[in-house]
The first five atom37 places (N, CA, C, CB, O) and aatype in JSON, in Angstrom:
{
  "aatype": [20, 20, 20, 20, 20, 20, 20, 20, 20, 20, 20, 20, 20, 20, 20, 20, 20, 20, 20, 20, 20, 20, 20, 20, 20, 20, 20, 20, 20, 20, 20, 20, 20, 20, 20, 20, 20, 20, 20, 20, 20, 20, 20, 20, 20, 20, 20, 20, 20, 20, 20, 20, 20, 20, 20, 20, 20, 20, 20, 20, 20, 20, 20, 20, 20, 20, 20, 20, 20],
  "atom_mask": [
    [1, 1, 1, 1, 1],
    [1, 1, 1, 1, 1],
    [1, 1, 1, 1, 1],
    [1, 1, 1, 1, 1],
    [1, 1, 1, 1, 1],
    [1, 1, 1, 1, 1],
    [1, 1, 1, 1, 1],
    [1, 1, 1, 1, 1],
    [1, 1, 1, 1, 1],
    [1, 1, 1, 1, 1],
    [1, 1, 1, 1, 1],
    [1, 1, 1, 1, 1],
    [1, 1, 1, 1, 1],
    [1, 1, 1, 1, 1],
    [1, 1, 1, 1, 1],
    [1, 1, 1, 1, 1],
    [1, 1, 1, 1, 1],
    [1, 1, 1, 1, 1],
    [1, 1, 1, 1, 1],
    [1, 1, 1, 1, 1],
    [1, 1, 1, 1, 1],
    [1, 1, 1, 1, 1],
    [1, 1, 1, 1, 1],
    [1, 1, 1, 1, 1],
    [1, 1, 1, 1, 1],
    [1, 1, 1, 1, 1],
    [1, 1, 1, 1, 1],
    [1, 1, 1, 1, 1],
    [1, 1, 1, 1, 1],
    [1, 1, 1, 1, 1],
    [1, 1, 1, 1, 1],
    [1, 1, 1, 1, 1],
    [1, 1, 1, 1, 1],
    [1, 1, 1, 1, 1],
    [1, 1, 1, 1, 1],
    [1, 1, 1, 1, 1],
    [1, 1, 1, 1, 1],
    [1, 1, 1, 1, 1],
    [1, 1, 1, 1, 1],
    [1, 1, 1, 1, 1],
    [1, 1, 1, 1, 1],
    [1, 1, 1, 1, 1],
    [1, 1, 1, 1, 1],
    [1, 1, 1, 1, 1],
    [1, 1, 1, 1, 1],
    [1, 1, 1, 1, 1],
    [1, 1, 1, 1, 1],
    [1, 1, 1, 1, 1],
    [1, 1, 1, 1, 1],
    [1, 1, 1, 1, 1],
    [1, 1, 1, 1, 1],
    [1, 1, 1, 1, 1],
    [1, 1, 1, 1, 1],
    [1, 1, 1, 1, 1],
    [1, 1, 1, 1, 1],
    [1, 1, 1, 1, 1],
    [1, 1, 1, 1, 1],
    [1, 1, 1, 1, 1],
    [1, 1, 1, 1, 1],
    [1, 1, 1, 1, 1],
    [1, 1, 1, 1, 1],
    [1, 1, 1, 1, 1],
    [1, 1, 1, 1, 1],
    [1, 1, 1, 1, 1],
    [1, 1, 1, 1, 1],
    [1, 1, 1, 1, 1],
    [1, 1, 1, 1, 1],
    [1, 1, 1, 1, 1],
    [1, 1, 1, 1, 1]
  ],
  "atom_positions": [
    [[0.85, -1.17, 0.0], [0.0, 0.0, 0.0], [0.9, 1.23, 0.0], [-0.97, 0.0, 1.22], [1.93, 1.33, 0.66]],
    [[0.51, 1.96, -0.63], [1.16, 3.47, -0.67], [-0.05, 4.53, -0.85], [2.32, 3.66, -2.06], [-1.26, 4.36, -0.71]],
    [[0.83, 5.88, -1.27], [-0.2, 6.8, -1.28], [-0.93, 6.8, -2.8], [0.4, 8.23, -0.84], [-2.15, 6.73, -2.95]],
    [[0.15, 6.89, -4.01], [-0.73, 7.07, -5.4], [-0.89, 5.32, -5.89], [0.32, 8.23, -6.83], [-1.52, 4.91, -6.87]],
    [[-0.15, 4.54, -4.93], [-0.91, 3.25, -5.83], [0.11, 2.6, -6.94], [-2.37, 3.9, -6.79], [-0.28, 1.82, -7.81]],
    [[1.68, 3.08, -6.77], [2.56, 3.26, -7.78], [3.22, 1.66, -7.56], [3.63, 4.73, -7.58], [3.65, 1.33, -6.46]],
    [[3.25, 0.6, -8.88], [3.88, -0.54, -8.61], [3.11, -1.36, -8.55], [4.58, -0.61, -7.67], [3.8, -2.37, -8.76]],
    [[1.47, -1.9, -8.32], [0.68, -2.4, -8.51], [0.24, -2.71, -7.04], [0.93, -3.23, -9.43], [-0.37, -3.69, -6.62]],
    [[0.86, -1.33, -6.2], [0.32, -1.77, -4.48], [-1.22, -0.79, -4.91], [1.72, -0.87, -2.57], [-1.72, -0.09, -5.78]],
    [[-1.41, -1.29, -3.78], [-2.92, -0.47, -3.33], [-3.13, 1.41, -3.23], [-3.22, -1.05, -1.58], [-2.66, 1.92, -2.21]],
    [[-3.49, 1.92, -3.77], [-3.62, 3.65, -3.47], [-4.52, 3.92, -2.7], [-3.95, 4.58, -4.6], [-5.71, 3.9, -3.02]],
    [[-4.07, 4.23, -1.53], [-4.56, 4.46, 0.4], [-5.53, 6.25, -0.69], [-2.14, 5.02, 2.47], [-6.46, 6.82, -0.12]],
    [[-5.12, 6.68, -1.88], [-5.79, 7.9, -1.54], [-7.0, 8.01, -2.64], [-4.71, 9.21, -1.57], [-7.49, 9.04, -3.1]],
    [[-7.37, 6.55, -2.95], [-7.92, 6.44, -3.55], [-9.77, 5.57, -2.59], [-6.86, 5.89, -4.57], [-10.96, 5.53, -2.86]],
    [[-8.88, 5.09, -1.49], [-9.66, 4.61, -0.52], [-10.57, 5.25, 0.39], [-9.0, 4.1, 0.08], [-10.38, 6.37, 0.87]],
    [[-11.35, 4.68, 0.56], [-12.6, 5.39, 1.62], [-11.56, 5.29, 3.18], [-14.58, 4.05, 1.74], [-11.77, 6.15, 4.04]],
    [[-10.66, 4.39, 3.4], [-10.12, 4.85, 4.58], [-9.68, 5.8, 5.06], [-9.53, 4.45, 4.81], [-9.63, 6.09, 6.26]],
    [[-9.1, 6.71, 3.62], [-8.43, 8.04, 3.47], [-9.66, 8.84, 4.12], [-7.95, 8.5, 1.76], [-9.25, 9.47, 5.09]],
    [[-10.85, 9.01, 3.93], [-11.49, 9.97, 4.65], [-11.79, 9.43, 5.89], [-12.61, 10.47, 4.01], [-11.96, 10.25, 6.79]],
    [[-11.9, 8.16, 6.17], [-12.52, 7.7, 7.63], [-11.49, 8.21, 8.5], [-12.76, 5.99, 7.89], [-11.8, 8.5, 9.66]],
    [[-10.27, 8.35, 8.06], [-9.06, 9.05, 9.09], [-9.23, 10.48, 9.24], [-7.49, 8.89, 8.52], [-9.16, 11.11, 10.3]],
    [[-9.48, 10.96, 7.98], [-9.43, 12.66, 8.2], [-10.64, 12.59, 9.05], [-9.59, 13.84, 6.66], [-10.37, 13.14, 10.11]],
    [[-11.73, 12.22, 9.05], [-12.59, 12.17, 10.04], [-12.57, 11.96, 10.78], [-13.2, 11.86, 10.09], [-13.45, 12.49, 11.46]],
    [[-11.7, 11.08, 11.48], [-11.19, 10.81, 12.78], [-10.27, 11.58, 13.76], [-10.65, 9.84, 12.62], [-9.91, 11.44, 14.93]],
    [[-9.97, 12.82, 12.37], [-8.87, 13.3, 13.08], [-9.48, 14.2, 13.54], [-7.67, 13.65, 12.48], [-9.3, 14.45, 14.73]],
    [[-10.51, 15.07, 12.68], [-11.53, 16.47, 12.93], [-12.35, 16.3, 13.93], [-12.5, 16.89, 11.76], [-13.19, 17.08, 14.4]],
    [[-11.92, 14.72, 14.36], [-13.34, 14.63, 15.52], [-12.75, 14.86, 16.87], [-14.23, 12.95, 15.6], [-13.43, 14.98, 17.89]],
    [[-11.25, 14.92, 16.8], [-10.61, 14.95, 18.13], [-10.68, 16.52, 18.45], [-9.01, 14.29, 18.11], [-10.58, 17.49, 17.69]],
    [[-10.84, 16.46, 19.54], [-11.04, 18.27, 20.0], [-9.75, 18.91, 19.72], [-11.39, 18.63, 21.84], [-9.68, 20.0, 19.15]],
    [[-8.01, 17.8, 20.4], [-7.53, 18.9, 20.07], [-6.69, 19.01, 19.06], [-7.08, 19.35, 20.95], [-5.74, 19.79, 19.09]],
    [[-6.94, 18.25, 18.09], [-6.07, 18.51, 16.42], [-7.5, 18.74, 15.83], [-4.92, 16.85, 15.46], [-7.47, 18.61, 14.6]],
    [[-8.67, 19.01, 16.29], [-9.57, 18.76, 14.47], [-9.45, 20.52, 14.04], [-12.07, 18.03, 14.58], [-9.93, 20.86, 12.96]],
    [[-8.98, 21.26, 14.68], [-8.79, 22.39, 13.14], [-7.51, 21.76, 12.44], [-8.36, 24.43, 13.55], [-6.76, 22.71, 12.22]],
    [[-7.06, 20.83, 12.08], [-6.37, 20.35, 11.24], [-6.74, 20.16, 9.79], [-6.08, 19.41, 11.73], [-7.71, 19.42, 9.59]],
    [[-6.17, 20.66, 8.8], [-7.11, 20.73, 7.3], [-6.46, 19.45, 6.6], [-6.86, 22.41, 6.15], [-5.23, 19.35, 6.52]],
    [[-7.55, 18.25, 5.98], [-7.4, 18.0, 5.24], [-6.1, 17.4, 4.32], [-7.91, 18.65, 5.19], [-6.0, 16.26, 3.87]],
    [[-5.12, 18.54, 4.17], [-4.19, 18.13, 3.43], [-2.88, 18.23, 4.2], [-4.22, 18.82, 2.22], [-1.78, 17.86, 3.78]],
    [[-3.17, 18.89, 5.62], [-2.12, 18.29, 7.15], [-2.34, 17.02, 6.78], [-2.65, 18.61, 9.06], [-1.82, 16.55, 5.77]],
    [[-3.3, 16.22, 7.75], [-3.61, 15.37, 7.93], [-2.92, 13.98, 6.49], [-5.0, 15.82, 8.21], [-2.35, 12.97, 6.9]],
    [[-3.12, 14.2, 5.02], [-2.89, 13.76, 4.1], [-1.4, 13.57, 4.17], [-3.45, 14.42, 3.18], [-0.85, 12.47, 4.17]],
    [[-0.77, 14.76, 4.23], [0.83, 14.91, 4.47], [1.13, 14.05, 5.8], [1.34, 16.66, 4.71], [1.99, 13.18, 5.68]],
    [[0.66, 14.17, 6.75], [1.1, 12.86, 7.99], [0.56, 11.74, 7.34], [0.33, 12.94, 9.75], [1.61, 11.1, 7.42]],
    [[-0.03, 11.14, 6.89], [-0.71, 9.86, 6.52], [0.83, 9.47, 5.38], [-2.7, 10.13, 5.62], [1.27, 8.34, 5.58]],
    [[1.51, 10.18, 4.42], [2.01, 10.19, 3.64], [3.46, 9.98, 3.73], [1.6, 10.98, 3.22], [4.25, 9.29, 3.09]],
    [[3.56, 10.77, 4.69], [5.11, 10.55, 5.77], [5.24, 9.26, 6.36], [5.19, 11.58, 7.2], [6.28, 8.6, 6.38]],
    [[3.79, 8.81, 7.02], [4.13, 7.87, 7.33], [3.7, 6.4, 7.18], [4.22, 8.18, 8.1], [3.36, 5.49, 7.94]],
    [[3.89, 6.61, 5.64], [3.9, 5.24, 4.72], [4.97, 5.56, 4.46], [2.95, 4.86, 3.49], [5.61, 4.62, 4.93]],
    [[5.61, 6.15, 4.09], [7.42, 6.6, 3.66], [7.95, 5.77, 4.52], [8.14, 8.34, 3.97], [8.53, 4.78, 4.07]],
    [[7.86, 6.0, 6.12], [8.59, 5.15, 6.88], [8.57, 3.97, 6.94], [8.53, 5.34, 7.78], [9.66, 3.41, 6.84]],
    [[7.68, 3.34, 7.08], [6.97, 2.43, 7.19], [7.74, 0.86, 6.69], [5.79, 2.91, 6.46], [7.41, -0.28, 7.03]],
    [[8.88, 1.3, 5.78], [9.53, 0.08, 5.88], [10.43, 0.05, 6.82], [10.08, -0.29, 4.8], [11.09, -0.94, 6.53]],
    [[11.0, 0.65, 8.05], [11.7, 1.13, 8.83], [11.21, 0.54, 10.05], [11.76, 2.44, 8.73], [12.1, 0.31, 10.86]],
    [[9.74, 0.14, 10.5], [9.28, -0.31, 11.56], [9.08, -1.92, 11.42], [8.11, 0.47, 11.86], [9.3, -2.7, 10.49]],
    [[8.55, -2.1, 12.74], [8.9, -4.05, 13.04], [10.24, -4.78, 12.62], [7.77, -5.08, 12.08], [10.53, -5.96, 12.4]],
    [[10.99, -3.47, 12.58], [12.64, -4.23, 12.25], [13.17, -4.0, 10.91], [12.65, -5.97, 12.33], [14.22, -4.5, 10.5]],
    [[12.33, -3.13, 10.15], [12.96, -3.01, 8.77], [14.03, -2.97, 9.04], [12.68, -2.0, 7.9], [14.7, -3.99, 9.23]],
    [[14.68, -1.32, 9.18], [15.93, -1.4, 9.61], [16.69, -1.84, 10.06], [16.12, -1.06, 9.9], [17.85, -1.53, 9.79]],
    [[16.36, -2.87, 11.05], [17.78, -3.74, 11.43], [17.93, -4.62, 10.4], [17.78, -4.63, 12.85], [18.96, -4.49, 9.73]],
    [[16.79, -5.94, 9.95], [17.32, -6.24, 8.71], [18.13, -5.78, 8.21], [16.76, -6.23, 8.0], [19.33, -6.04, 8.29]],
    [[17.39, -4.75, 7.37], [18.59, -4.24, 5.93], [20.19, -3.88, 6.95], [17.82, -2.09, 4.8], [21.38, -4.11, 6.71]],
    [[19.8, -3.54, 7.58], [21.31, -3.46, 8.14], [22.12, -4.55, 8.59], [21.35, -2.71, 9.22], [23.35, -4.46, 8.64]],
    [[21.41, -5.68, 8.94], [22.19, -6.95, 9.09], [22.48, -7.41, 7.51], [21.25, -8.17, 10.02], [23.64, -7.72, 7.25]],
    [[21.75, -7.45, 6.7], [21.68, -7.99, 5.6], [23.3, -6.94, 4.39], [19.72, -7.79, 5.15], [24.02, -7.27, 3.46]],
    [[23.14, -6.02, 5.01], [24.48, -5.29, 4.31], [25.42, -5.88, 4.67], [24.81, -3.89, 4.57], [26.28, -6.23, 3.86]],
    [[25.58, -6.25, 6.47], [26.5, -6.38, 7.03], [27.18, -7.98, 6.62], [26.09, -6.02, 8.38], [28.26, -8.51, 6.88]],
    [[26.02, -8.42, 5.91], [26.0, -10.21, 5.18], [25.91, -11.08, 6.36], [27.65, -10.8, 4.21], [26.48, -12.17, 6.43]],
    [[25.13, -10.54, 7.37], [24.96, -11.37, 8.45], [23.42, -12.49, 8.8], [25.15, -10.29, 9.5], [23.22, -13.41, 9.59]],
    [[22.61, -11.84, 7.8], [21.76, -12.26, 7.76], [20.68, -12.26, 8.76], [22.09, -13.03, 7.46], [20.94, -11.64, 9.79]],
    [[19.27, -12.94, 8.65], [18.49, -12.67, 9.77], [17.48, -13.55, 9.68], [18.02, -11.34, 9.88], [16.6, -13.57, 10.54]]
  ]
}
């Protein structure tokens, strides 16, 4: 999954989840003056990371190191 869908993953901004979040976010008292395309830009950042968590990073870093995992 990503944001435009690029590679034959899924496009998160093409999805109805994409608004069930911004809605989720406007509903919290203290971020909902948050607009829309905040909210889009955090959602976006953090699919970027996202190979980085549950250990991405150490992998690839063992795996440079040819240590394997």
């Amino acid at each position: 999954m990503n944001w435009r869908g690029v590679n034959g993953k899924t496009a998160l901004a093409t999805l109805h989840l994409r608004k069930v979040v911004v809605g989720a976010v406007r509903k919290n008292p203290i971020i909902g003056f948050t607009t829309e395309a905040e909210v889009e830009d955090k959602i976006k950042r953090w699919l970027q990371l996202s190979a980085d968590r549950e250990g991405g990073r150490k992998r690839r870093l063992l795996a440079k190191e040819g240590l394997g995992l």
